[in-house]
C-alpha positions, 0 to 999 in steps of 0.5 A: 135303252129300256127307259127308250122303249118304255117311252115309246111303249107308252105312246104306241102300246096299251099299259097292260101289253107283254112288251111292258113286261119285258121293257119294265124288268130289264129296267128294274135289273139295272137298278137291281144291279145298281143297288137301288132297290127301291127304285127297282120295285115299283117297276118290277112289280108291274112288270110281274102284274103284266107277266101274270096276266098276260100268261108269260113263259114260266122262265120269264114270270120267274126271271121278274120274280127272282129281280124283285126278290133281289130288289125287295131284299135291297130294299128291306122287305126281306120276309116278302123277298124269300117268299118271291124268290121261292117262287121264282124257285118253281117258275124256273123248275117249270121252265126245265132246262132253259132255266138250269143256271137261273135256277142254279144262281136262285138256288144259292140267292135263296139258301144265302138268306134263308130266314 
């Protein structure tokens, strides 16, 4: 379904529209899901891009962030995964409540691979 939209985003949507966002994260959390990480990246990271620049909700920038985090830790670039996941950690506390169990589950991500 992400794959059908995205299809359809790029022949109706600018590339940098908010619709984007969420197509490319859903998308990059089934490979996360999947074990392909690497596959997962380039998609998460335009999504974030888009996220940023599009000032997005703190849950949502948040929510790609913690996926790439995930993808990049599947992918082997650890060091720039905790990073993210860090600052997932803060987009989540930003959003308050809506992101208790996010949070929650990012917390215990991140003390499971500190470095």
């Amino acid at each position: 379904a992400y794959r059908r939209a995205l299809d359809i985003f790029q022949k109706s949507l600018a590339a940098d529209n908010p619709r984007f966002g969420n197509a490319l994260t859903g998308l990059g959390a089934c490979y996360v899901l999947s074990n392909a990480g690497k596959k997962a990246v380039p998609l998460l990271e335009r999504a974030l891009a888009i996220r940023e620049k599009d000032n997005t909700a703190a849950r949502d920038v948040g929510e790609t962030r913690f996926f790439l985090a995930q993808a990049l830790w599947q992918a082997g670039d650890r060091p720039r995964a905790v990073k993210l996941a860090k600052q997932a950690q803060q987009d989540f506390a930003k959003a308050g409540k809506t992101a208790d169990t996010p949070l929650t589950q990012l917390d215990r991500w991140v003390r499971q691979r500190a470095i």
